[in-house]
N, C-alpha and C positions, 0 to 999 in steps of 0.2 A: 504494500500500500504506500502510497507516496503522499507526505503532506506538502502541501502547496507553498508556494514563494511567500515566504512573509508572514506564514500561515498565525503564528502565534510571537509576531512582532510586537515589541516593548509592553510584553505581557509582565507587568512589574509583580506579580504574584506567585509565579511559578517556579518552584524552588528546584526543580530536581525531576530530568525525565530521562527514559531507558527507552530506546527506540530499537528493540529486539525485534520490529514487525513492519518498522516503519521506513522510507527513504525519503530521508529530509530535502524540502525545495532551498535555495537559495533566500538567503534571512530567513529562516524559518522562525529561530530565536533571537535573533540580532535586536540586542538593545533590551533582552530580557535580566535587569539591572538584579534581582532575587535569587536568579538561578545559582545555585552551588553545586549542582550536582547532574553529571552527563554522562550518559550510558549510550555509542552508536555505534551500529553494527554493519551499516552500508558504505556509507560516501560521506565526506566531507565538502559541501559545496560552499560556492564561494558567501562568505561575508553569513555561514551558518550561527556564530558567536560571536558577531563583534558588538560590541559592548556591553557584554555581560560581565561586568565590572567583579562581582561575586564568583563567577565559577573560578571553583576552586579542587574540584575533583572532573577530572577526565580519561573516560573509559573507551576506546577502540577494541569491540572485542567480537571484530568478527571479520569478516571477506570483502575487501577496500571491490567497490565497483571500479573499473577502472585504476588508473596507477597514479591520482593528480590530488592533490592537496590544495583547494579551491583557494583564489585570493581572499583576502584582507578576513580570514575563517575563524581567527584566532586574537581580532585586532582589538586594543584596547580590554584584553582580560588579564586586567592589571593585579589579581588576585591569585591565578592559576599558578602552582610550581611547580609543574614535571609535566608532561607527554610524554608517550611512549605511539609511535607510528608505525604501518605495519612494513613488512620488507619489500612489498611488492610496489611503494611508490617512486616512483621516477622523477615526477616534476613537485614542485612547492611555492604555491603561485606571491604573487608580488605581496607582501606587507603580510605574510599570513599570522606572522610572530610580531605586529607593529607593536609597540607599545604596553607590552607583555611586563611590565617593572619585575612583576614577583616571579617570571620564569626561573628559573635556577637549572632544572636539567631539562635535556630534551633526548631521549633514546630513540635512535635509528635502529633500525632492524639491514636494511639494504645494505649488500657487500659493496652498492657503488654508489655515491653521491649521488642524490636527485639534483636535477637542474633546479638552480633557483631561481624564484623572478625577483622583480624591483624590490628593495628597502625589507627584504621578511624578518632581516634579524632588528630592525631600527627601535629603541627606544627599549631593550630588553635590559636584562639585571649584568652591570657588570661580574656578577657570581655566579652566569650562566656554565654551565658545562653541557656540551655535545656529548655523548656518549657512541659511539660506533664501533661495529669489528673492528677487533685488533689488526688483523690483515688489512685492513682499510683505513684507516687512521692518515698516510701520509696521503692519498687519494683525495680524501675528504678535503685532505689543509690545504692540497693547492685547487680543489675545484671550489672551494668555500673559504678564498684567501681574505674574505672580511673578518670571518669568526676564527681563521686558523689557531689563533692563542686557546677558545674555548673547547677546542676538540681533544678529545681523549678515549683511553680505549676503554669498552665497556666494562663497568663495575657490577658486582652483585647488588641488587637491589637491596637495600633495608626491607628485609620483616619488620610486622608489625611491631610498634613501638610498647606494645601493651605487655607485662611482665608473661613469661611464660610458667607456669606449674601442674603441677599433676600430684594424684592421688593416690596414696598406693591403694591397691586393692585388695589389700585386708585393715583397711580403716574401719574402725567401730563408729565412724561419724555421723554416718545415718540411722544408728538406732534410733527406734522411736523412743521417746521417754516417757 
């Protein structure tokens, strides 16, 4: 099912959508100032989030349509720290990262630098890191000789931050009393 260009444009109340069924038009959420929370599983079109000044969690967890990372899709989510993209993209349209302040990592999956368009990295955290395959690292720094300082080879992700524990399983802790 596809929803429509603009469909739920500067929808200021929508905090949080999983689009496991859906393929988002162009602005779909652009200028949705609430949203924190984004779950796509098709395409990324152009100017899908720009100015969703709150999203702050972002999920690709499915089969990129296509191999393009729509322009200015990411502009102004000056909240967002991390993306993870999937390997099948080749291109990354102009501004797509504009003005991202709180970006800090971005995880490429692709053994070859996508083409980028105009200005994607312009206005991002100078505490940004690229992460890429190792084998591709020096690839990346001259095909992306803007951000070449920010490229580096990929790191294990942090697990949750949340304490880990366990139980043994002869704990008397469930008795009833």
């Amino acid at each position: 099912l596809m929803i429509g260009e603009g469909a739920f444009m500067e929808c200021c109340n929508l905090k949080s959508i999983n689009l496991n069924s859906f393929c988002p038009g162009k602005r779909s959420f652009s200028g949705c100032t609430s949203l924190t929370e984004a779950i796509v599983y098709w395409k990324l079109p152009d100017q899908l989030f720009k100015g969703c000044t709150a999203l702050r969690k972002f999920v690709f967890d499915g089969d990129l349509w296509g191999t393009s990372i729509g322009e200015e899709v990411f502009y102004g989510c000056s909240s967002l720290p991390e993306v993870t993209l999937p390997k099948q993209v080749t291109e990354i349209g102009s501004r797509a990262f504009y003005g991202c302040s709180g970006l800090k990592a971005l995880y490429m999956s692709s053994p070859a630098p996508p083409v980028l368009g105009e200005d994607v990295f312009y206005g991002v955290s100078d505490e940004l890191q690229i992460y890429v395959p190792a084998p591709a690292v020096n690839s990346y720094r001259k095909n992306w000789s803007e951000v070449a300082d920010h490229i580096v080879p990929f790191k294990k992700k942090e697990k949750s931050l949340l304490p880990k524990f366990s139980i043994p399983l002869d704990a008397d802790w469930c008795k009833v009393i």
